[in-house]
PyMOL Python script that loads the backbone (N, CA, C, O; Angstrom):
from pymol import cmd

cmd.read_pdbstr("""\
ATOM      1  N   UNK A   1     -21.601  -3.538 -23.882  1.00  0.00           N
ATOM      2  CA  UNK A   1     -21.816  -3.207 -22.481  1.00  0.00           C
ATOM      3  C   UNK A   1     -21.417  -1.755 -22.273  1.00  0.00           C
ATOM      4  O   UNK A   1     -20.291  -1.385 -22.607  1.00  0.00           O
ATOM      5  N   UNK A   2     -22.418  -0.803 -21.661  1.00  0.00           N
ATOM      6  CA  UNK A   2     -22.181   0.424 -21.351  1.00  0.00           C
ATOM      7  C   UNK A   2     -21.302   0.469 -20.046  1.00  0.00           C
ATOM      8  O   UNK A   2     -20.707  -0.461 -19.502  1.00  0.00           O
ATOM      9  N   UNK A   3     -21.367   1.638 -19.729  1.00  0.00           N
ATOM     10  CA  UNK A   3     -20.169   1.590 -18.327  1.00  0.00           C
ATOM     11  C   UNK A   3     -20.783   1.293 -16.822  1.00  0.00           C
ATOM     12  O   UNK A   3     -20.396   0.740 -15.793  1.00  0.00           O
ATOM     13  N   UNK A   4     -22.203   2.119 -17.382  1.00  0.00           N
ATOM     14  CA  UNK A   4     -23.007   1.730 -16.371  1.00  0.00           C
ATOM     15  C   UNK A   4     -23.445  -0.192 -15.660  1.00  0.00           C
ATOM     16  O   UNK A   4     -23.914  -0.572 -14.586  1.00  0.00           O
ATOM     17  N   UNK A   5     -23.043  -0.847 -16.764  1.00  0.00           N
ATOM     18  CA  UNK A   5     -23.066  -2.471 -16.435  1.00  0.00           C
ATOM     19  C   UNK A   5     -21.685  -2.641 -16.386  1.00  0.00           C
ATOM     20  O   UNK A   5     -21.305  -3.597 -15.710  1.00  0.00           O
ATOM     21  N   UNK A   6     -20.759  -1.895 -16.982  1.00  0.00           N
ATOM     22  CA  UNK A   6     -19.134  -2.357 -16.812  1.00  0.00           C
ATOM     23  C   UNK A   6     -19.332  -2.144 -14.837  1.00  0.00           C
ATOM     24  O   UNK A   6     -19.317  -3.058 -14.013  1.00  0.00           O
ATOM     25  N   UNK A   7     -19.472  -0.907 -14.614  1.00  0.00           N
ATOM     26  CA  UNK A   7     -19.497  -0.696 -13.698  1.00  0.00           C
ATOM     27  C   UNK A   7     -19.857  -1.943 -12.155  1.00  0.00           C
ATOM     28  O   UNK A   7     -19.098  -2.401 -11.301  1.00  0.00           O
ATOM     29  N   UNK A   8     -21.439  -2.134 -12.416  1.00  0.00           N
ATOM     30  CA  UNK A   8     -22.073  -3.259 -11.941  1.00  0.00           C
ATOM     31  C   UNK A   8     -20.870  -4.770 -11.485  1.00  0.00           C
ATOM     32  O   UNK A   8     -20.486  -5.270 -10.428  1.00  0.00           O
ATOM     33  N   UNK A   9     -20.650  -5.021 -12.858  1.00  0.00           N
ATOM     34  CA  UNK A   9     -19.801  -5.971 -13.229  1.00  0.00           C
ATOM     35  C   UNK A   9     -18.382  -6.415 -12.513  1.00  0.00           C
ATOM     36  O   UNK A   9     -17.801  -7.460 -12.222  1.00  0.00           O
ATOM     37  N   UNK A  10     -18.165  -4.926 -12.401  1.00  0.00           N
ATOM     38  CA  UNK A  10     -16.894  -4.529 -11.869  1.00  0.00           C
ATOM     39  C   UNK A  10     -17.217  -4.876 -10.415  1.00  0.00           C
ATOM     40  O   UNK A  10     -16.854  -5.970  -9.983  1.00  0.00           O
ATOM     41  N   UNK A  11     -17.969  -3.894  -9.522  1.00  0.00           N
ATOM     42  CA  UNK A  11     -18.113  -3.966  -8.235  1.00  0.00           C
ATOM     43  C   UNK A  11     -18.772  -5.016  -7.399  1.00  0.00           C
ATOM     44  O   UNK A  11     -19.044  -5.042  -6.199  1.00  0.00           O
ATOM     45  N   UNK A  12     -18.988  -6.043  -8.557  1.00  0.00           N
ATOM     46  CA  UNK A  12     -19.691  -7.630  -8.032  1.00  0.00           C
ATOM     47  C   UNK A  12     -18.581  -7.957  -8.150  1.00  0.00           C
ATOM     48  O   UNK A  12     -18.448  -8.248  -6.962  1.00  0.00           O
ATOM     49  N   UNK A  13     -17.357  -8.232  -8.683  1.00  0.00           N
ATOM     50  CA  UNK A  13     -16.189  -8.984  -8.980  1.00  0.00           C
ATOM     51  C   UNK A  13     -15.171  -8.509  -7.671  1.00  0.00           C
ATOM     52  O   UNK A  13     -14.412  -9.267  -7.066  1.00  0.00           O
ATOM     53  N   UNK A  14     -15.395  -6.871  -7.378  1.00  0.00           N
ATOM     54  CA  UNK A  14     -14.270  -6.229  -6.621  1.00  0.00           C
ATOM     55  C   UNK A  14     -15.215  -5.242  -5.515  1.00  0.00           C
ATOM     56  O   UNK A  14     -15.037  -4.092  -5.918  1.00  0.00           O
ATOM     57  N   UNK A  15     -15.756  -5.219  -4.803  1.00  0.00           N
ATOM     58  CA  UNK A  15     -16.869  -4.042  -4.269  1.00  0.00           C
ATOM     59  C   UNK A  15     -16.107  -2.837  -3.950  1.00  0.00           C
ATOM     60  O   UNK A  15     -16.753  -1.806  -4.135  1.00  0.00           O
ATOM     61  N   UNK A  16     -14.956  -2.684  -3.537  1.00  0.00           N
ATOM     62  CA  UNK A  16     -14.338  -1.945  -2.793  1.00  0.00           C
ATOM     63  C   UNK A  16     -13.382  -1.308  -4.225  1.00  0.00           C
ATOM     64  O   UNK A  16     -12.383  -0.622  -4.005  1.00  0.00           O
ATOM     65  N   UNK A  17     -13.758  -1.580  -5.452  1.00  0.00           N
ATOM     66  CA  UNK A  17     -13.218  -1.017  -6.649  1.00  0.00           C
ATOM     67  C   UNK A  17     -13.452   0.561  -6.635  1.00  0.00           C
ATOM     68  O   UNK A  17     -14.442   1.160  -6.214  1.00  0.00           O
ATOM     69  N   UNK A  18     -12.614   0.938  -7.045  1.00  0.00           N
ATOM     70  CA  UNK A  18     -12.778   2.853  -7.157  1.00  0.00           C
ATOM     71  C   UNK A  18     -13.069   2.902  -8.641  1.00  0.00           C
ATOM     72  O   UNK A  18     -12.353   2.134  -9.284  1.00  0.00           O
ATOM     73  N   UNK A  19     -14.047   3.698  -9.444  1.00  0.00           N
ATOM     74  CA  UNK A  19     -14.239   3.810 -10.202  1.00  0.00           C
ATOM     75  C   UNK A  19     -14.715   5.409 -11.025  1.00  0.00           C
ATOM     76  O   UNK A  19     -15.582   6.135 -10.539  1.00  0.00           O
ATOM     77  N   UNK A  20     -14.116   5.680 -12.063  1.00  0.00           N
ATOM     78  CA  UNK A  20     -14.418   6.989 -12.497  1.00  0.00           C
ATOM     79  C   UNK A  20     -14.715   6.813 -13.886  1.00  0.00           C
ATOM     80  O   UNK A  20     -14.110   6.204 -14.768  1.00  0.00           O
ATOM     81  N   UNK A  21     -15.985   7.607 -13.892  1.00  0.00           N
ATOM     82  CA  UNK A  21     -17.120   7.517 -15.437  1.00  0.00           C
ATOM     83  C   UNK A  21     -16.301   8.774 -16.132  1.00  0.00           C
ATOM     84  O   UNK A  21     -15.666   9.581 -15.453  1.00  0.00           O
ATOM     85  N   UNK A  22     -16.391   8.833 -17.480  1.00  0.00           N
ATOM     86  CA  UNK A  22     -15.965   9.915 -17.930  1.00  0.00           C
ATOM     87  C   UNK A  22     -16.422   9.525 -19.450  1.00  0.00           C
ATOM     88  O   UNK A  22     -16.053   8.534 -20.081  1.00  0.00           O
ATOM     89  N   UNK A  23     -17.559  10.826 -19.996  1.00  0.00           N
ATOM     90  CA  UNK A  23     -18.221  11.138 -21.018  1.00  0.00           C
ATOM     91  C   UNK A  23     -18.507  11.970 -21.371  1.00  0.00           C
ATOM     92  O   UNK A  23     -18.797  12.759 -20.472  1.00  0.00           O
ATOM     93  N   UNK A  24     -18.660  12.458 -22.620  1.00  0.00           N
ATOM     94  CA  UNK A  24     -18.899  13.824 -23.618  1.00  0.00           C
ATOM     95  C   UNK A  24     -20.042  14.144 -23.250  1.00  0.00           C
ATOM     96  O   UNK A  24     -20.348  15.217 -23.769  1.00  0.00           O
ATOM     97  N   UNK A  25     -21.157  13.576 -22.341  1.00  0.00           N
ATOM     98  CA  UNK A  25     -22.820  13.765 -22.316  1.00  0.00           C
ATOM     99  C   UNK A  25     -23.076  14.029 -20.880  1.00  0.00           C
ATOM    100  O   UNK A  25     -23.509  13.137 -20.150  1.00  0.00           O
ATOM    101  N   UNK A  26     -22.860  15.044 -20.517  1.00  0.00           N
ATOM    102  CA  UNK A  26     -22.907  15.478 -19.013  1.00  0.00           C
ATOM    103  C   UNK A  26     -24.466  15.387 -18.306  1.00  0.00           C
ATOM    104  O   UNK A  26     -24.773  15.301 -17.117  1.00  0.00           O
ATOM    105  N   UNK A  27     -25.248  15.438 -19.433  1.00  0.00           N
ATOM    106  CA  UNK A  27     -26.399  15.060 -18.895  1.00  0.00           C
ATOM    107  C   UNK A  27     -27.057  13.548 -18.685  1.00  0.00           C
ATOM    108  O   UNK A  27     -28.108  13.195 -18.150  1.00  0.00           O
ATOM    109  N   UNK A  28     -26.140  12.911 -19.241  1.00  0.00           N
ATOM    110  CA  UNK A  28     -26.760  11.361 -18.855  1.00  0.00           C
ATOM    111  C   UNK A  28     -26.688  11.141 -17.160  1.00  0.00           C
ATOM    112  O   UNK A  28     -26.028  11.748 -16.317  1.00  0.00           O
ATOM    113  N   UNK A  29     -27.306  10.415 -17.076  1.00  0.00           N
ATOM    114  CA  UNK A  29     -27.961  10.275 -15.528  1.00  0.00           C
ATOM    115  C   UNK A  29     -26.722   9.532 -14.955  1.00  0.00           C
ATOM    116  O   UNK A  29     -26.271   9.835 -13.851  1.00  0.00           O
ATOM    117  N   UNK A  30     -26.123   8.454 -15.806  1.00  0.00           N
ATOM    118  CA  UNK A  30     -25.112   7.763 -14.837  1.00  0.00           C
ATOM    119  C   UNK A  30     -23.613   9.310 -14.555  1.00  0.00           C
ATOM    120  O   UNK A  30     -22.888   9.271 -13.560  1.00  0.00           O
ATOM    121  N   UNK A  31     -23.528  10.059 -15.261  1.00  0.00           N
ATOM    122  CA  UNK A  31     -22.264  11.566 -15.283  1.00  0.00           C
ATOM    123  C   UNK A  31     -22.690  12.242 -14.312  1.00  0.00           C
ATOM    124  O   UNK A  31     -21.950  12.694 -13.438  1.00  0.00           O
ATOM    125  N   UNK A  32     -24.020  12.404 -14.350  1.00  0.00           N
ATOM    126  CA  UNK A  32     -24.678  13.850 -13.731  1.00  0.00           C
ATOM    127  C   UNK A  32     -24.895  13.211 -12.101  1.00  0.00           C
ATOM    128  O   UNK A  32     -24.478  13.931 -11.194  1.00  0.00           O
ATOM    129  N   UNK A  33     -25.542  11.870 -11.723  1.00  0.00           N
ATOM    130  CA  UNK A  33     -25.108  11.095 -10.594  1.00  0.00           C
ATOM    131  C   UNK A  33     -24.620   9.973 -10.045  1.00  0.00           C
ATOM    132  O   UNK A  33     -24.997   9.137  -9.223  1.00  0.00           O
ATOM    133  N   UNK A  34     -23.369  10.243 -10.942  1.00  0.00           N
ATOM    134  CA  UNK A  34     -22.331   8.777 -10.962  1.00  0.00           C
ATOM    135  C   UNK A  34     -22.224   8.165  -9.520  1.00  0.00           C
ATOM    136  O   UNK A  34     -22.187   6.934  -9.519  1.00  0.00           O
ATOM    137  N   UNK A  35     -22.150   8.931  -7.978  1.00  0.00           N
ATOM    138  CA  UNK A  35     -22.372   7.883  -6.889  1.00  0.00           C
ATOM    139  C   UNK A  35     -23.301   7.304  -6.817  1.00  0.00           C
ATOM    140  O   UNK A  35     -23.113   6.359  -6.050  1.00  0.00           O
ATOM    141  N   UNK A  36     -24.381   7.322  -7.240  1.00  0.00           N
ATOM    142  CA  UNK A  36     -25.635   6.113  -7.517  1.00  0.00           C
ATOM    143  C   UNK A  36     -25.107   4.915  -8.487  1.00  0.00           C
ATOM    144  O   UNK A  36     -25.870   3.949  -8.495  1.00  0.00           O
ATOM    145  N   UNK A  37     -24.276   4.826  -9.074  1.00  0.00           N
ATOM    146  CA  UNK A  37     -23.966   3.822  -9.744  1.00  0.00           C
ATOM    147  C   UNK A  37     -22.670   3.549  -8.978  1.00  0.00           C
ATOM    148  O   UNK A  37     -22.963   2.354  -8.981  1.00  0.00           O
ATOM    149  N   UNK A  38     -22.052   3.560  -8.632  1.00  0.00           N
ATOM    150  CA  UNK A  38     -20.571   2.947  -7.731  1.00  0.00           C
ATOM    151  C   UNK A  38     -20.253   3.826  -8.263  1.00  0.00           C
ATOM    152  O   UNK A  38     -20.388   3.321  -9.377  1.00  0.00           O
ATOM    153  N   UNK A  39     -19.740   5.304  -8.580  1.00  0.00           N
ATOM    154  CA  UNK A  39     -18.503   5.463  -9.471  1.00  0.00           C
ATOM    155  C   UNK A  39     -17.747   6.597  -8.164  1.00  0.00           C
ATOM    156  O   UNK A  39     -18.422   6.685  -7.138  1.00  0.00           O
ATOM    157  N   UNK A  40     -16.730   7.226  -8.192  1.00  0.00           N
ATOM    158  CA  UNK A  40     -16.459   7.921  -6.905  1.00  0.00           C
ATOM    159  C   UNK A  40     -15.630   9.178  -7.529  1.00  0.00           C
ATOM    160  O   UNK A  40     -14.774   9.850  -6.954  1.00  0.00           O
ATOM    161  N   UNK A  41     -16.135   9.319  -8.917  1.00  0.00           N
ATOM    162  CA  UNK A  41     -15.791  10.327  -9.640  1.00  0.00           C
ATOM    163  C   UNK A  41     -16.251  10.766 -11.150  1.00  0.00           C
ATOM    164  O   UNK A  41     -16.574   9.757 -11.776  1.00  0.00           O
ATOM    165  N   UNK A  42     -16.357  11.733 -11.777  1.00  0.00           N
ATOM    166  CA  UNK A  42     -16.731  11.522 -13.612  1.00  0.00           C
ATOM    167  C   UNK A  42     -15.523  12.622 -13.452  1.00  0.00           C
ATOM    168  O   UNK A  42     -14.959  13.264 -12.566  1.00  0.00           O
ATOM    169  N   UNK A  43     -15.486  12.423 -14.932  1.00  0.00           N
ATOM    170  CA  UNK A  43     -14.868  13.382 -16.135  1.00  0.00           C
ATOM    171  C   UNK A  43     -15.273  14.270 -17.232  1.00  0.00           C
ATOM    172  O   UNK A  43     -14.573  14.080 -18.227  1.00  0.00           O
ATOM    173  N   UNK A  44     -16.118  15.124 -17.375  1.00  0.00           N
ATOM    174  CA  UNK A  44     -16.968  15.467 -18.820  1.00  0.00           C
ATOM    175  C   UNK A  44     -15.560  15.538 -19.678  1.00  0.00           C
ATOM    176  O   UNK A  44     -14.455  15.990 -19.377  1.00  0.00           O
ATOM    177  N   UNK A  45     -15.970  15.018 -20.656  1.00  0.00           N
ATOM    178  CA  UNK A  45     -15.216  15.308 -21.940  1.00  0.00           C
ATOM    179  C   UNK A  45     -15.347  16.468 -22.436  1.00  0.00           C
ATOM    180  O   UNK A  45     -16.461  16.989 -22.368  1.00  0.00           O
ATOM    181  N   UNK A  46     -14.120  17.264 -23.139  1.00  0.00           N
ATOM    182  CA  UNK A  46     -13.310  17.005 -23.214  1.00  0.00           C
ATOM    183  C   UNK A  46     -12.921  17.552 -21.662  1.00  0.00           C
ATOM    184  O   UNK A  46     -13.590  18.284 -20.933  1.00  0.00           O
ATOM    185  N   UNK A  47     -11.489  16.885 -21.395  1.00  0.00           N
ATOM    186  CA  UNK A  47     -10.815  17.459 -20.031  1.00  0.00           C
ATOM    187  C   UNK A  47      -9.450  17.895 -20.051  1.00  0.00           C
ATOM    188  O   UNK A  47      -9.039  17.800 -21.208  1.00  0.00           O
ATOM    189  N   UNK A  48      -8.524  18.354 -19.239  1.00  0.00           N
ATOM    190  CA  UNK A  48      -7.366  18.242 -19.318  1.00  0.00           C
ATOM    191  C   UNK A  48      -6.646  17.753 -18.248  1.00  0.00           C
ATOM    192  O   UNK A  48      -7.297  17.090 -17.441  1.00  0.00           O
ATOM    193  N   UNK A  49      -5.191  17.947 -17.983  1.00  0.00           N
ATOM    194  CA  UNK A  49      -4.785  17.317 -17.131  1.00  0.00           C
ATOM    195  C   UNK A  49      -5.079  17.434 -15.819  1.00  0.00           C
ATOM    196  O   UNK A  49      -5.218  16.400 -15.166  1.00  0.00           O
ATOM    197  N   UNK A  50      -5.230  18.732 -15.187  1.00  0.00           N
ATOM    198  CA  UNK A  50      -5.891  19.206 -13.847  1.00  0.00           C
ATOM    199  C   UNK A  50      -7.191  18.141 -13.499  1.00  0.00           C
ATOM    200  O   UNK A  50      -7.366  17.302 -12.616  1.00  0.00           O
ATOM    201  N   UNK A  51      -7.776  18.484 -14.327  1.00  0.00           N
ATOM    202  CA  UNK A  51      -9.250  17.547 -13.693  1.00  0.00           C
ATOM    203  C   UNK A  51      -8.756  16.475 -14.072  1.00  0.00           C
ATOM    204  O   UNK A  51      -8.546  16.068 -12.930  1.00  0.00           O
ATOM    205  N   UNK A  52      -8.309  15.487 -14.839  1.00  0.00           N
ATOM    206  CA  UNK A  52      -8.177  13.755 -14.910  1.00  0.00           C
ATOM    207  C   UNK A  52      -7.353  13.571 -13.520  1.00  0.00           C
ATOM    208  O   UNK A  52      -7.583  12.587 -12.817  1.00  0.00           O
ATOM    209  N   UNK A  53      -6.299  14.629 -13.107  1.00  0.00           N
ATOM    210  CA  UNK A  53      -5.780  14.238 -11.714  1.00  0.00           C
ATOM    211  C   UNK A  53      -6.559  14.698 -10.432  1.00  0.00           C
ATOM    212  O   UNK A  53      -6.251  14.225  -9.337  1.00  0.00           O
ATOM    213  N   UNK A  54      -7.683  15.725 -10.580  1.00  0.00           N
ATOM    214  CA  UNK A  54      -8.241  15.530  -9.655  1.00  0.00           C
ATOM    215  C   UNK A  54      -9.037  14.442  -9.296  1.00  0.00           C
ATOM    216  O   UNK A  54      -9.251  14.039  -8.153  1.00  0.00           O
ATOM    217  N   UNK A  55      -9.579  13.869 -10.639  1.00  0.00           N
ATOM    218  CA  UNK A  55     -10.489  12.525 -10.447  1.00  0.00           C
ATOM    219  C   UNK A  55      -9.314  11.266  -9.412  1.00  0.00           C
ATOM    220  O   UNK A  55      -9.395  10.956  -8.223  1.00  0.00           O
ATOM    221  N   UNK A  56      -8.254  10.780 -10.545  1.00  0.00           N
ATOM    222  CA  UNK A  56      -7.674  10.288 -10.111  1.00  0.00           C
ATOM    223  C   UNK A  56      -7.366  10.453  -8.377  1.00  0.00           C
ATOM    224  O   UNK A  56      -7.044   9.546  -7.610  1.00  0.00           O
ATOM    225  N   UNK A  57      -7.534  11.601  -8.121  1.00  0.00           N
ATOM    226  CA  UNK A  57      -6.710  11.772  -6.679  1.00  0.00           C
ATOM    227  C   UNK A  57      -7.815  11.428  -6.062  1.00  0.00           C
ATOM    228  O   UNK A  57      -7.583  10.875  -4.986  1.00  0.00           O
ATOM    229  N   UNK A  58      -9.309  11.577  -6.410  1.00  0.00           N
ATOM    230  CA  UNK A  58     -10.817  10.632  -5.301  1.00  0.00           C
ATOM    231  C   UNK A  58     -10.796   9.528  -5.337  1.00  0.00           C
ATOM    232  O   UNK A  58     -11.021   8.801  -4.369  1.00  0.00           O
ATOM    233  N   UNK A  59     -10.481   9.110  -6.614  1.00  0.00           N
ATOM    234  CA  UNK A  59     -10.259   7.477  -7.079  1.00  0.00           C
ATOM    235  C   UNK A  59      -9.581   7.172  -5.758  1.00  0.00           C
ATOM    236  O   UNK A  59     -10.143   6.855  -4.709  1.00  0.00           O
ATOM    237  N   UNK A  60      -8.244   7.322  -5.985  1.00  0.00           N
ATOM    238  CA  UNK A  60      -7.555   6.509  -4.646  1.00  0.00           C
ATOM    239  C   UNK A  60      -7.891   7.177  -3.255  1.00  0.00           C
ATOM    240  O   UNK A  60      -7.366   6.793  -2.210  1.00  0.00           O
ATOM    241  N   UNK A  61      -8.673   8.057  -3.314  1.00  0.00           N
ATOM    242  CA  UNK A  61      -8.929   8.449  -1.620  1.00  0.00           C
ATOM    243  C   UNK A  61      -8.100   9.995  -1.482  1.00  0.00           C
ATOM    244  O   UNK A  61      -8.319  10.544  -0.402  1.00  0.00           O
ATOM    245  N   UNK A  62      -7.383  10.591  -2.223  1.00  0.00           N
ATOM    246  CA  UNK A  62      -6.705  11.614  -1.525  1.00  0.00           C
ATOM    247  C   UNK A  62      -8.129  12.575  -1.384  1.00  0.00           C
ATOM    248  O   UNK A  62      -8.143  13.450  -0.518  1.00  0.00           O
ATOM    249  N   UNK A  63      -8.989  12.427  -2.025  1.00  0.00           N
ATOM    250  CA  UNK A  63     -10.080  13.830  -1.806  1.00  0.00           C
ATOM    251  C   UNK A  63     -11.139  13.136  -1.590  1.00  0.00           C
ATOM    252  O   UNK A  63     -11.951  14.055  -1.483  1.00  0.00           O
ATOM    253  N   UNK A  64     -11.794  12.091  -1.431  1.00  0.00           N
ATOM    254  CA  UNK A  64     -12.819  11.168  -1.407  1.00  0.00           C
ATOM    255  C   UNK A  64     -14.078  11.713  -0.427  1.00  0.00           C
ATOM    256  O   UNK A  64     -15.088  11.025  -0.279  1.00  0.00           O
TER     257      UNK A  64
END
""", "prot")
cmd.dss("prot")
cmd.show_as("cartoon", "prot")
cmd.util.cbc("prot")
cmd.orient("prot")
């Protein structure tokens, strides 16, 4: 299962789930427009700590 059905999976089980994609392939369609799939953030690989906490901080709403 890709993330794009983890995803799915996820937000049938939880809708109101926060979710952040994060992949080495910035051009795949679910990275490049992850709010079409539930996600409320990506990550391109590689990252460092600044951006995994900015994701994190949309995840829970501080920048959403």
């Amino acid at each position: 299962m890709g993330g794009k059905e983890a995803a799915a999976e996820i937000l049938h089980l939880d809708p109101g789930a926060r979710l952040v994609v994060s992949s080495g392939y910035s051009e795949d369609p679910v990275v490049a427009q992850y709010r079409e799939f539930g996600f409320v953030a990506a990550l391109g690989k590689p990252y460092g700590v600044s951006e995994l906490l900015a994701a994190l901080a949309r995840a829970v709403g501080d920048d959403a």
